[in-house]
Wavefront OBJ file of the C-alpha trace (Angstrom):
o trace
v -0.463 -16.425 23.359
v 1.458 -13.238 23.734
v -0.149 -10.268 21.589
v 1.831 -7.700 20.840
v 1.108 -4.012 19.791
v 0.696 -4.573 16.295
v -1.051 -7.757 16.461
v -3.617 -5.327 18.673
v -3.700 -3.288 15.782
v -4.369 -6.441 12.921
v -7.143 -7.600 15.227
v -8.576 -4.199 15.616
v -8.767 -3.134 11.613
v -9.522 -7.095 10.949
v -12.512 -6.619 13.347
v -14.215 -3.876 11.887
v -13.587 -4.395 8.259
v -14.769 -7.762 8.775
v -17.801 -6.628 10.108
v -18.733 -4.515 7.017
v -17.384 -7.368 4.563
v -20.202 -9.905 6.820
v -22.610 -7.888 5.769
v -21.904 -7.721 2.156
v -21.365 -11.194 2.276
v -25.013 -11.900 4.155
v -25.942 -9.646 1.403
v -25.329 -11.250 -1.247
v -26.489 -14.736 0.069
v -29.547 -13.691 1.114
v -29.661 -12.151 -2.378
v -28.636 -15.262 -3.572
v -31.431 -17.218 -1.844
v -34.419 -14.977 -2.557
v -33.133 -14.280 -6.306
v -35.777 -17.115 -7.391
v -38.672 -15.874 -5.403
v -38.345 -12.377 -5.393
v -37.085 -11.503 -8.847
v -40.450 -9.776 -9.379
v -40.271 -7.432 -6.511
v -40.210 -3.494 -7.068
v -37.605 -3.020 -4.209
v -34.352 -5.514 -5.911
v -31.788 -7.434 -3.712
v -29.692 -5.092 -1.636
v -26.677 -6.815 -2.894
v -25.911 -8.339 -6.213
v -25.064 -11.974 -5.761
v -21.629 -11.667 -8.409
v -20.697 -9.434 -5.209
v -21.023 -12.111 -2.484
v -18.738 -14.213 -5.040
v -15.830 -11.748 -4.892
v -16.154 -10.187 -1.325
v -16.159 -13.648 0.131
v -12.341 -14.696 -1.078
v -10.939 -11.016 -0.180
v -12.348 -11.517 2.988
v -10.928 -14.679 3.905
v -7.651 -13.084 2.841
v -7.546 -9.901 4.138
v -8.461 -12.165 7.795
v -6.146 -14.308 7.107
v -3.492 -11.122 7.006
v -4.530 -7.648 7.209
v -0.970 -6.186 7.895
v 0.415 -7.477 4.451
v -3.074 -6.710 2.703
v -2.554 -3.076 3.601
v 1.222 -2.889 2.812
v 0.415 -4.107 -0.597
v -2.823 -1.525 -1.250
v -1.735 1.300 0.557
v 2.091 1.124 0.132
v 3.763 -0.871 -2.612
v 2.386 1.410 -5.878
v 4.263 4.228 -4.108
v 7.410 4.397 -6.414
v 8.521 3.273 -9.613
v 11.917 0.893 -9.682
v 12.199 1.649 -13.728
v 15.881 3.114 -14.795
v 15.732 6.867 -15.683
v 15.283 7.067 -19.514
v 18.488 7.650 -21.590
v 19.618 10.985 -21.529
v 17.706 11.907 -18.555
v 19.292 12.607 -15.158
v 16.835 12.878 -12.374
v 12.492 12.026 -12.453
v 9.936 13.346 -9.758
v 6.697 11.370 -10.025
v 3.562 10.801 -7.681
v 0.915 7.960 -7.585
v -2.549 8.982 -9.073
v -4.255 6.174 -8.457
v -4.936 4.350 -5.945
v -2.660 6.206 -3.596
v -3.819 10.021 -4.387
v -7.220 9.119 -5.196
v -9.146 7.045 -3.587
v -6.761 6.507 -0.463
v -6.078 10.017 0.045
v -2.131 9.622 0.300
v 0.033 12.336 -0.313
v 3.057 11.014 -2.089
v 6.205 11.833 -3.802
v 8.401 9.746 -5.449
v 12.061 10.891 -6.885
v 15.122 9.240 -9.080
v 18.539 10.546 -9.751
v 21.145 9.264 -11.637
v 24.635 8.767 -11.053
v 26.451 7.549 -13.579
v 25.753 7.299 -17.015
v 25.884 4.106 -18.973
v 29.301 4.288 -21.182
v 30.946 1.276 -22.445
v 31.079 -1.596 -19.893
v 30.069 0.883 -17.409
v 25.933 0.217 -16.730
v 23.576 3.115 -15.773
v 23.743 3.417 -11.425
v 20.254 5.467 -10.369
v 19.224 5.890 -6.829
v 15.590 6.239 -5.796
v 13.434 7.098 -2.663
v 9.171 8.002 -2.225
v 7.257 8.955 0.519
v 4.043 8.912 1.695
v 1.915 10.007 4.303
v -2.406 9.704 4.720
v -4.559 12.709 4.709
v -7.871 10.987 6.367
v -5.577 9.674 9.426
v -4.382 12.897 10.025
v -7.498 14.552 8.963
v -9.121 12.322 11.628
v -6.110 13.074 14.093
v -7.096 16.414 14.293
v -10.313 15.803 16.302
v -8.617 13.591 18.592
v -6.690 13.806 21.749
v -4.352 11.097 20.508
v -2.425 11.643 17.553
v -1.846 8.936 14.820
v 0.319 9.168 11.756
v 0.140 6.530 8.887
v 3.171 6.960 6.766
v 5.575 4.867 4.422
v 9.050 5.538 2.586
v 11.427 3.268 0.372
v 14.835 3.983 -0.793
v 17.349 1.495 -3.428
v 19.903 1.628 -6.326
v 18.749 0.454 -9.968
v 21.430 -0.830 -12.501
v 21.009 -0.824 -16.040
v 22.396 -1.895 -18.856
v 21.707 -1.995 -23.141
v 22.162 -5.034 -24.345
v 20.223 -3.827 -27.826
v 19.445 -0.608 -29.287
v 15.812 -1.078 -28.067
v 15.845 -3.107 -25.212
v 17.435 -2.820 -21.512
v 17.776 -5.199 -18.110
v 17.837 -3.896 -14.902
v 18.644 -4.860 -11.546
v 18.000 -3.602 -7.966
v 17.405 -3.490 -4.289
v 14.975 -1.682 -2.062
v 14.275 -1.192 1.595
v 10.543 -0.642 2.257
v 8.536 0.562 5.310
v 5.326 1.107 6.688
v 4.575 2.765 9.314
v 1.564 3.715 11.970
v 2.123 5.258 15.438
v -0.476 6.395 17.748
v 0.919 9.123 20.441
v -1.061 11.214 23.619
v -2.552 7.521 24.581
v -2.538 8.899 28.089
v -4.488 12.176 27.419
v -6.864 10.461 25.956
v -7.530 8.221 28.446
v -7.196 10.890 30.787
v -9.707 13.290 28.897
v -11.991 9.863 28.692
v -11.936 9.501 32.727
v -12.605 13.183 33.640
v -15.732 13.599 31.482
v -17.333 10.403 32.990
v -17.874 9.432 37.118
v -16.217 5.729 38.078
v -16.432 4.497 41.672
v -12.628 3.047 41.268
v -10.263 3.514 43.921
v -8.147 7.012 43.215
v -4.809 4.856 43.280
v -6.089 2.834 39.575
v -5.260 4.966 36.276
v -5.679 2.740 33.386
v -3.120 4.948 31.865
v -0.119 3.183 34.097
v -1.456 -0.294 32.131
v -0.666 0.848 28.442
v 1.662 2.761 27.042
v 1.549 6.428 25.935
v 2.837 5.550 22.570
v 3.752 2.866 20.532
v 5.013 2.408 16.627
v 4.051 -0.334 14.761
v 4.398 -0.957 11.116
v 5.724 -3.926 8.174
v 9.226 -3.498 6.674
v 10.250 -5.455 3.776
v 13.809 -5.873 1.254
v 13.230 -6.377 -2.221
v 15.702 -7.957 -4.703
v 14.824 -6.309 -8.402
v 15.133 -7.673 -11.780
v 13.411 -6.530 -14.624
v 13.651 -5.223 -18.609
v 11.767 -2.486 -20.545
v 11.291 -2.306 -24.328
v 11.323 0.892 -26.183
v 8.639 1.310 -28.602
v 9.736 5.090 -28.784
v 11.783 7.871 -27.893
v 9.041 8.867 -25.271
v 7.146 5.252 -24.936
v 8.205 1.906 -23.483
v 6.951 -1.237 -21.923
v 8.359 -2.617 -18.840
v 8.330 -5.353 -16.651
v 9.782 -6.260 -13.429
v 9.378 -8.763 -10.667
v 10.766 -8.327 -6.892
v 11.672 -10.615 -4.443
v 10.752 -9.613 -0.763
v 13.567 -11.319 1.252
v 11.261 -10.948 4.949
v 8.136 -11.977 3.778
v 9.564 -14.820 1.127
v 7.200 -13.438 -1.472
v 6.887 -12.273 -5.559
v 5.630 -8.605 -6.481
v 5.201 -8.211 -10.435
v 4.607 -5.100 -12.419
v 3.881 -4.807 -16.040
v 4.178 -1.357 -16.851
v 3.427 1.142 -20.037
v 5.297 4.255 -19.350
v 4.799 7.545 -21.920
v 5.992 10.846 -21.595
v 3.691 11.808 -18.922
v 1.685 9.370 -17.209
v 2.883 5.770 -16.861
v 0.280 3.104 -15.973
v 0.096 -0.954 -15.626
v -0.762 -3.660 -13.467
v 0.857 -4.807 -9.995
v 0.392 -8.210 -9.194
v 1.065 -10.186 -5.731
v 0.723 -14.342 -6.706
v 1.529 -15.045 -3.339
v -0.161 -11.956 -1.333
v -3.317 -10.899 0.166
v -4.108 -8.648 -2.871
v -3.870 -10.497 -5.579
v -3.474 -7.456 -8.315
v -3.976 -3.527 -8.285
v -4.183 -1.183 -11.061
v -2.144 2.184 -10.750
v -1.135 5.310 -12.825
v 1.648 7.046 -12.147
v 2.227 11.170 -13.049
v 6.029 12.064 -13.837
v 8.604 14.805 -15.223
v 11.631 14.054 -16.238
v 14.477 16.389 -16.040
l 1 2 3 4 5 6 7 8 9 10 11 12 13 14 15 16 17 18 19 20 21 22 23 24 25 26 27 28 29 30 31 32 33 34 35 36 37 38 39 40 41 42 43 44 45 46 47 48 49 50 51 52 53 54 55 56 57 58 59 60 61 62 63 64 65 66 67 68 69 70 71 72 73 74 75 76 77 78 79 80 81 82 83 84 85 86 87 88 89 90 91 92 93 94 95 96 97 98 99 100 101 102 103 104 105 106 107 108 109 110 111 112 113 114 115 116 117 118 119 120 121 122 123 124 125 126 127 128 129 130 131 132 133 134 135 136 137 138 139 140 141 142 143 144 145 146 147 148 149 150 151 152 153 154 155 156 157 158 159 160 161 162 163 164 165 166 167 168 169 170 171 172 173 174 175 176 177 178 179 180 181 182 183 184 185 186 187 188 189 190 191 192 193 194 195 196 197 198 199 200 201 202 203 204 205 206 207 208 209 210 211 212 213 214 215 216 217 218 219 220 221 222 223 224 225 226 227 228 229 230 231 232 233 234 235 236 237 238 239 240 241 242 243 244 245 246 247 248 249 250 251 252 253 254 255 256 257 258 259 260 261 262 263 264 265 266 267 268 269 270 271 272 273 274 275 276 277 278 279 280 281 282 283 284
């Protein structure tokens, strides 16, 4: 079977993370095992065995498909699909958690609107984010190669009141994800000068692979959702997307204030099942 660059990739991220999750997992059973016999020891079990119980099923998932397990962790909570509040026109917001912290992505999200609900006319609001990973280019800078890890999305929103406190919304949104790796042959090249190789003069292993190459997971989402206004400066919404590519359901159930919005994503038919996020925001 053919492998491509970004199945190289997959295998190469699966590989090692696998490696750590085995021994969590060996861990935990072993921890498991002994819990009977050694319960009295001083030392404990390295690894709780409620652990081995929920490392084992993410493993087998994130395995199964590491590209889509990272495009839902480190890129879907990038962005918020939500209408901009009546009497608002534009919102600039960035992901707290988990993009910011842990992950380390620097992100920015932004909404405008451009038109105004009025009559039989519904709300139109366009929306893009960003994002881009501090530790790959943190660890880019020691390197002769240089990779990026990045993502972006852009759509339209329309809204429309059908009761004082309650609107439905509509959408679509292109997604991307995005890692390239550039300088391949200076690192190679760097490699091969620091360490002797009897190899005829006439073999470079940098004419076998390329000297760059862009990989990534792009997705369309079809948007439907409501909020609820509890009051002038706190709602509830909910949404659920349709990724066209991947034939999949992303749901979000969302409690947004004046400040800080936070909620639940959810993935029934993903490799990461839900993820909690917070959101920071001002509205204009």
């Amino acid at each position: 079977m053919e492998r491509t660059p970004g199945s190289i990739m997959s295998m190469t991220v699966a590989a090692r993370v696998a490696a750590m999750l085995v021994l969590l997992c060996g861990g935990a059973r072993a921890a498991e095992s002994g819990s009977s016999g050694s319960s009295s020891s001083s030392g404990g079990d390295p690894i709780p065995p409620w652990l081995g119980k929920i490392v084992i099923p993410v493993a087998t998932r994130f395995l199964g498909d590491p590209a889509t397990f990272l495009f839902d962790l480190l890129h879907e909570n990038v962005g918020n699909v939500t209408p901009i509040h009546m009497g608002r026109v534009a919102e600039v917001s960035t992901n707290l958690f988990p993009a910011l912290l842990p992950l380390g992505e620097l992100n920015i999200a932004g909404k405008a609107r451009v038109l105004r609900e009025h009559g039989r006319m519904p709300q139109f609001d366009v929306r893009g984010a960003y994002w881009n990973s501090l530790p790959v280019l943190i660890a880019g800078s020691a390197l002769t190669a240089k990779p990026s890890l990045y993502g972006y999305n852009a759509g339209i929103t329309v809204s429309e009141t059908i009761d004082p406190r309650l609107r439905v919304f509509a959408g679509y949104e292109y997604s991307a994800m995005r890692f390239k790796l550039e300088g391949i042959h200076d690192m190679i090249e760097g490699d091969s000068g620091s360490s002797s190789t009897d190899l005829s003069d006439s073999f470079s292993l940098a004419n076998t692979v390329p000297d760059a190459f862009n990989v990534g997971k792009t997705e369309h989402y079809i948007i439907i959702g409501s909020e609820l206004l509890r009051t002038p400066t706190k709602r509830l919404a909910a949404h659920i997307g349709y990724g066209v590519t991947s034939n999949r359901f992303v749901l979000r159930l969302m409690w947004e204030s004046k400040w800080i919005n936070s909620g639940l994503a959810f993935y029934p038919d993903g490799t990461l099942i839900f993820s909690p996020l917070m959101n920071f925001q001002v509205r204009f």
